[in-house]
LOBA-687141 format. One line per field, with one value per atom (N, C-alpha, C): residue number from 1; residue in one letter; atom name; x, y, z. Coordinates in steps of 0.2 Angstrom, whole numbers, plus 5000, padded with zeros to 4 digits. Each point is the difference from the previous one (the first is absolute). Example, Ala and Ser with C-alpha at 12.3 -4.5 7.8 and 13.67 -1.06 7.14 Angstrom:
// residues 2
i	(1,1,1,2,2,2)
aa	(a,a,a,s,s,s)
at	(N,CA,C,N,CA,C)
xx	(5066,4996,5004,4998,5004,4996)
yy	(4972,5006,5006,5005,5006,5005)
zz	(5039,5000,5000,4996,5001,5003)
// end
This chain:
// residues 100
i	(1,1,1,2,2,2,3,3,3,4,4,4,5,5,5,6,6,6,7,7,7,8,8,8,9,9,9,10,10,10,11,11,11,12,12,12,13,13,13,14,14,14,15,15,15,16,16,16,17,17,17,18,18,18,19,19,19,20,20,20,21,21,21,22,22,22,23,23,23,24,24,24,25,25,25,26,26,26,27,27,27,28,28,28,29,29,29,30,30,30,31,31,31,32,32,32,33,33,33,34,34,34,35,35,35,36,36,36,37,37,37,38,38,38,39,39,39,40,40,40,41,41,41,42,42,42,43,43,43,44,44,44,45,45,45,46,46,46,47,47,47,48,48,48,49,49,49,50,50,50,51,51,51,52,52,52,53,53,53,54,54,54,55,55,55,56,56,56,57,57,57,58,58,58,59,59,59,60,60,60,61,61,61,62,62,62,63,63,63,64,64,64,65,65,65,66,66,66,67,67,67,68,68,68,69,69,69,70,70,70,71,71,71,72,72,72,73,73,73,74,74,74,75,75,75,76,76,76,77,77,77,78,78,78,79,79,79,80,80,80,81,81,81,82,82,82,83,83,83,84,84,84,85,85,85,86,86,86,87,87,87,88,88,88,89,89,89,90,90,90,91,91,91,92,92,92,93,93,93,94,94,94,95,95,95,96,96,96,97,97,97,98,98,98,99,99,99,100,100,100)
aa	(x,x,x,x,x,x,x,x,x,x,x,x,x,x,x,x,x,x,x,x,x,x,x,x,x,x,x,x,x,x,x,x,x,x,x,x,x,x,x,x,x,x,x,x,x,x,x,x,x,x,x,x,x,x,x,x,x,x,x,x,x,x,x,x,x,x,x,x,x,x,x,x,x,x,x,x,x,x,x,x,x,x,x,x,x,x,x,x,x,x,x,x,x,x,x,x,x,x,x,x,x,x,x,x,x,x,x,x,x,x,x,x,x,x,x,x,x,x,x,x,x,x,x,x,x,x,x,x,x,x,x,x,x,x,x,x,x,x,x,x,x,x,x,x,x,x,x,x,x,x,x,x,x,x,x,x,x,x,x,x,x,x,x,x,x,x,x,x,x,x,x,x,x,x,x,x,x,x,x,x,x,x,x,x,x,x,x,x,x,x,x,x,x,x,x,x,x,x,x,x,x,x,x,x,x,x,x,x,x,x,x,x,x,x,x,x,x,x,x,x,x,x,x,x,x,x,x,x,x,x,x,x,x,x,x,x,x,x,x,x,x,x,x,x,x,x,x,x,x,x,x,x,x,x,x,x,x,x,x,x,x,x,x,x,x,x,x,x,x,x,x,x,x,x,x,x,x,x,x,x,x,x,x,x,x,x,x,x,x,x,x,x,x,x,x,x,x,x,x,x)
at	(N,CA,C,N,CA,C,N,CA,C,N,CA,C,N,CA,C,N,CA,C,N,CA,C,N,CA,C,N,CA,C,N,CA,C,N,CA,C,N,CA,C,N,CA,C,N,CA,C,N,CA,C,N,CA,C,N,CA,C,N,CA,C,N,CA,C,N,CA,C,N,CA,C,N,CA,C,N,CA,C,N,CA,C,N,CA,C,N,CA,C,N,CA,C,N,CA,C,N,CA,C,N,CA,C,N,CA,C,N,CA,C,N,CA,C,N,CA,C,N,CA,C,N,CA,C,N,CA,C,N,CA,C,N,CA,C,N,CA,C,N,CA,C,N,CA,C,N,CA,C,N,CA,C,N,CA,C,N,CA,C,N,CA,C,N,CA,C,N,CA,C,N,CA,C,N,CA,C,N,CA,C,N,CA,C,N,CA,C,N,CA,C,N,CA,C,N,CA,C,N,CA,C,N,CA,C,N,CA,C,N,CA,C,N,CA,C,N,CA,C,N,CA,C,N,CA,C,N,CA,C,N,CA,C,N,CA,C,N,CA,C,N,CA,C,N,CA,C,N,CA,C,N,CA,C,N,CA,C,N,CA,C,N,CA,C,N,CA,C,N,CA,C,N,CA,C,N,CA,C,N,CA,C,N,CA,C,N,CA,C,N,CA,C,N,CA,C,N,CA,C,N,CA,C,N,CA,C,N,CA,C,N,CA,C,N,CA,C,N,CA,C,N,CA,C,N,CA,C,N,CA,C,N,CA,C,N,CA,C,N,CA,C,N,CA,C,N,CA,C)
xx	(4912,5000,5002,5004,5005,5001,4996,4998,4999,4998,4997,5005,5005,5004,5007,5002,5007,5003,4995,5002,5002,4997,5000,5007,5002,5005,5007,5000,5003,5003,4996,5001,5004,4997,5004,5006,4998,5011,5002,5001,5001,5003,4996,5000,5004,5001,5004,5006,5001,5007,5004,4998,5002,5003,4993,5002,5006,5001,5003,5009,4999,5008,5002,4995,5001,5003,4996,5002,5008,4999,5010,5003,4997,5006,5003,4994,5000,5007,4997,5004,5006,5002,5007,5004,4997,5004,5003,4993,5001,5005,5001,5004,5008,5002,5008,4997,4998,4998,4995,4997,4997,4997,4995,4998,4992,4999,4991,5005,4994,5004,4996,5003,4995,4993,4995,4994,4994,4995,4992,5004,5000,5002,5002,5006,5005,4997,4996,4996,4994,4997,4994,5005,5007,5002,5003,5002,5002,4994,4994,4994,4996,5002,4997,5003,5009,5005,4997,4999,4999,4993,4993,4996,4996,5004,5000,5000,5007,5000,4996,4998,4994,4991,5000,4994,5000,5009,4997,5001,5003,4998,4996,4996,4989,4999,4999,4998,5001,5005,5002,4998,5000,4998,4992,4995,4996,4997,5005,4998,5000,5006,5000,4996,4998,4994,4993,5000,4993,5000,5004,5001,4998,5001,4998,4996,4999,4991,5004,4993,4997,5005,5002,5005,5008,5003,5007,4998,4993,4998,5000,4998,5000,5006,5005,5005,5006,5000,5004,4999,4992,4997,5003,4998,5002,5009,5003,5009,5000,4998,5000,4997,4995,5000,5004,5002,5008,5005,5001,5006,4999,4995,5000,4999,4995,4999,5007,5005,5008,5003,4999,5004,4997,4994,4997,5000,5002,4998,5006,5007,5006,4999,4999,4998,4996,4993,4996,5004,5007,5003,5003,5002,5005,4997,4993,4994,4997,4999,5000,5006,5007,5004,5004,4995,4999,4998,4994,4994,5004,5001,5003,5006)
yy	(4954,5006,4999,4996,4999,4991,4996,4995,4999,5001,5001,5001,5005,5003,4995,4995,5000,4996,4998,4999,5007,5004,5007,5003,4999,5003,4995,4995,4995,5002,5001,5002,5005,5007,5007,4998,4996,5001,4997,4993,4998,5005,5002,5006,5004,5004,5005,4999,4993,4997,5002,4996,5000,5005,5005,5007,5005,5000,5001,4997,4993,4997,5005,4999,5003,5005,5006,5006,5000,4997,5000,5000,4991,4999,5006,5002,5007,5005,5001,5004,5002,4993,4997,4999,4998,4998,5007,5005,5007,5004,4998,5003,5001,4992,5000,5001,4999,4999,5008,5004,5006,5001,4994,4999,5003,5004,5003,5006,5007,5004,5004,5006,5002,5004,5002,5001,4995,5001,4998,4991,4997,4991,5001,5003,5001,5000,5005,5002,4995,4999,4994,4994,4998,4995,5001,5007,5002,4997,5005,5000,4992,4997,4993,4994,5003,4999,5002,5007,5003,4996,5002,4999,4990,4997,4992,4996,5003,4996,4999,5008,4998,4997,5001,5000,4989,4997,4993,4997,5002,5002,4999,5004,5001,4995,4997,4995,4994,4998,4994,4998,5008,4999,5000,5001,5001,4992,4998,4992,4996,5003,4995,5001,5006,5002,4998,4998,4996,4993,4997,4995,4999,5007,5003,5003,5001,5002,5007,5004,5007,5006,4997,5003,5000,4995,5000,5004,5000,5004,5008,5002,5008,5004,4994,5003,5001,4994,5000,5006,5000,5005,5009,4999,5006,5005,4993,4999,5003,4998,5001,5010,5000,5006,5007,4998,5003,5001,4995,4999,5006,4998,5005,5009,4999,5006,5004,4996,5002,5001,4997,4998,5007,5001,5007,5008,4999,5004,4999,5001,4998,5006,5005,5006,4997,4995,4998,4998,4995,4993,5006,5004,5006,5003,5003,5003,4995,4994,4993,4999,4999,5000,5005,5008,5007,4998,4996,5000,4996,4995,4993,5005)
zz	(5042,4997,4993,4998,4995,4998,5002,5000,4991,4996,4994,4995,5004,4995,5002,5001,5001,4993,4995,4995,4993,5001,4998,5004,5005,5004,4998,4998,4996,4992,4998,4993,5000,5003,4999,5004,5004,5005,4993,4998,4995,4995,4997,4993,5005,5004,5002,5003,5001,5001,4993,4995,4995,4998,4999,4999,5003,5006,5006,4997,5000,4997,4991,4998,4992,5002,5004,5001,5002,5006,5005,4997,4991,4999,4992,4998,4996,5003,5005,5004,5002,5001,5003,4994,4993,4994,4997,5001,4997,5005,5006,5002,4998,5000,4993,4995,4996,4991,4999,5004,4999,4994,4998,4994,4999,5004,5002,4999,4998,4999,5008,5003,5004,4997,5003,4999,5001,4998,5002,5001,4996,5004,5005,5000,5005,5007,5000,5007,5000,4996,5001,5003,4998,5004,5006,5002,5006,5006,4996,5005,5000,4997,5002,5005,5000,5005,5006,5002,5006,5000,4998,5002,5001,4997,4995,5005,5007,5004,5007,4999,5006,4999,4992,4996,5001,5000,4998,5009,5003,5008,5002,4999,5000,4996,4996,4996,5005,5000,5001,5008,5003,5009,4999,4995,5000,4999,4997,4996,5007,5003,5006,5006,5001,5005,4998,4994,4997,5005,5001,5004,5006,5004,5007,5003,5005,5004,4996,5002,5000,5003,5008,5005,4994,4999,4996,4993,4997,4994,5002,5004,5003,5002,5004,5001,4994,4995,4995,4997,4997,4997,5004,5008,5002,4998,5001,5000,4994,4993,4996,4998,5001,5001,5004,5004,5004,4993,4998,4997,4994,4997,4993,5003,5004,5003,5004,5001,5001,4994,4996,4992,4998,4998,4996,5007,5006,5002,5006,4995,5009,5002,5000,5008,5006,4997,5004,5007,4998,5004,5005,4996,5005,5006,4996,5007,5005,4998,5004,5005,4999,5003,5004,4999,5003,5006,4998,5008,5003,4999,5004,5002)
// end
């Protein structure tokens, strides 16, 4: 399924690595030094924190399931669906946990 792409899937892990360290370490420095002021940056670097790491997660499980039959590509894909689907919608995980 993904045969094709694992050099595409390389790249972007790569660049969102990066990205992802520069972030933390923005973050981590601005926490003692409070050198950003709050407003728009501020919140774009929040929301890159929260969403960065499930985004390079996908990436990099996508690079490695390029390697793998169709069956480990479905299920990761599925797993991964779950996940965001709980992340955007945690009431879903509560009514799930209702039935069970």
């Amino acid at each position: 399924m993904f045969k094709g792409m694992e050099k595409v899937w390389d790249i972007l892990g790569e660049i969102l690595a990066v990205v992802m360290v520069l972030v933390y370490a923005l973050l981590i420095i601005n926490a003692k030094f409070q050198f950003i002021p709050e407003g728009t940056f501020m919140n774009i670097l929040e929301i890159i924190r929260t969403y960065g790491s499930i985004l390079l997660v996908a990436v990099v499980g996508l690079e490695a399931m390029s390697k793998r039959n169709v069956i480990f590509q479905i299920i990761f894909i599925a797993l991964l669906a779950l996940i965001v689907v709980f992340m955007f919608f945690p009431e879903t995980y509560q009514n799930l946990i209702n039935l069970v």
